[in-house]
C-alpha positions as MATLAB code, in Angstrom:
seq = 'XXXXXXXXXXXXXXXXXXXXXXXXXXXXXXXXXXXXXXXXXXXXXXXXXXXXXXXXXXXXXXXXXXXXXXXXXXXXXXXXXXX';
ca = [
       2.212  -16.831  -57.501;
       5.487  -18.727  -57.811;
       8.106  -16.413  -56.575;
      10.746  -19.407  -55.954;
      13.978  -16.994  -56.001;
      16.051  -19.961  -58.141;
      13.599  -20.024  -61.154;
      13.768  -15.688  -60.701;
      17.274  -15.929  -61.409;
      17.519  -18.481  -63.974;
      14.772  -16.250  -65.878;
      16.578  -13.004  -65.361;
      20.212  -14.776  -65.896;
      18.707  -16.136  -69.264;
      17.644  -12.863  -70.393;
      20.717  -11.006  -69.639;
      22.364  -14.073  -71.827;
      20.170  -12.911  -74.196;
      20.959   -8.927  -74.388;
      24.685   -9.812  -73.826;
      24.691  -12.120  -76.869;
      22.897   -9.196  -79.289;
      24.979   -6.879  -78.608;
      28.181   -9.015  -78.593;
      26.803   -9.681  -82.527;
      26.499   -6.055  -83.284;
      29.689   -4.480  -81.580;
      31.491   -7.642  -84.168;
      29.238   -6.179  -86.834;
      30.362   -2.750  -86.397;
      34.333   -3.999  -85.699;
      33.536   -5.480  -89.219;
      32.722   -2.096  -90.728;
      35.732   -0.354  -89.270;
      37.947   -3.064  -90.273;
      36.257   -2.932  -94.192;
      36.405    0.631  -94.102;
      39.871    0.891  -92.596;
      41.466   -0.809  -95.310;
      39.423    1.108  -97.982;
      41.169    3.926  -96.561;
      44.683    2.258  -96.774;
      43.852    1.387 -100.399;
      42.945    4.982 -101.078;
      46.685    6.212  -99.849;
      48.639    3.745 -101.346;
      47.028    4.974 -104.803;
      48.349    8.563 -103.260;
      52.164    7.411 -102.490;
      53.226    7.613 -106.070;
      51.770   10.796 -107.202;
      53.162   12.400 -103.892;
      56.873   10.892 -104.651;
      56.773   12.670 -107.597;
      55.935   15.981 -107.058;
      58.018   15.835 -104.343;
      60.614   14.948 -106.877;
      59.989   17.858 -108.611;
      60.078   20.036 -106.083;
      63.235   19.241 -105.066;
      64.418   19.729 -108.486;
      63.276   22.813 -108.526;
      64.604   24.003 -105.387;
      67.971   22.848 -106.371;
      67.869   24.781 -109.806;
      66.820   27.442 -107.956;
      69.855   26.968 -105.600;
      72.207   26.218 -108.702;
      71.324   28.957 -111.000;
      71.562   31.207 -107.893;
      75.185   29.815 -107.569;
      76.054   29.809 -111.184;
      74.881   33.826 -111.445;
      76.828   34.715 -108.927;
      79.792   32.806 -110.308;
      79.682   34.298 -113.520;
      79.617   37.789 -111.957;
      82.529   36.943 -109.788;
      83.967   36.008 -112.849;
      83.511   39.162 -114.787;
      84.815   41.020 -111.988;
      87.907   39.702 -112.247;
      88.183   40.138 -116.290;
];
């Protein structure tokens, strides 16, 4: 039996090559995925930005008629106070 300690670790050190190589290709592989499925993501909430603008719009819109109808009420009753 040949158990010349060079040839050992050119076997082993070819094998470990080997392993390191496959699972270099699959951890790119799956850094591909993430990367495809990170910008699917992005896609999906730029399709959201618009839709949120505007009810955020309207929101505010309401708010402030709430504010200014509060203000014009109270006006007119300060008003009619006075008469």
């Amino acid at each position: 039996m040949d158990t010349n300690p060079l040839k050992t670790f050119e076997i082993e050190r070819a094998r470990l090559l080997r392993e390191n190589k496959q699972a270099l290709s699959k951890l790119s592989g799956n850094l591909s995925n993430v990367n495809q499925n990170i910008q699917t993501i992005n896609s999906i909430a730029a399709g959201f930005h618009e839709p949120s603008n505007l009810w955020h719009e309207f929101h505010k819109t309401l708010k402030g008629e709430t504010k200014d109808t509060g203000a014009a009420s109270s006006g007119a009753e300060s008003m009619d106070t006075r008469s």
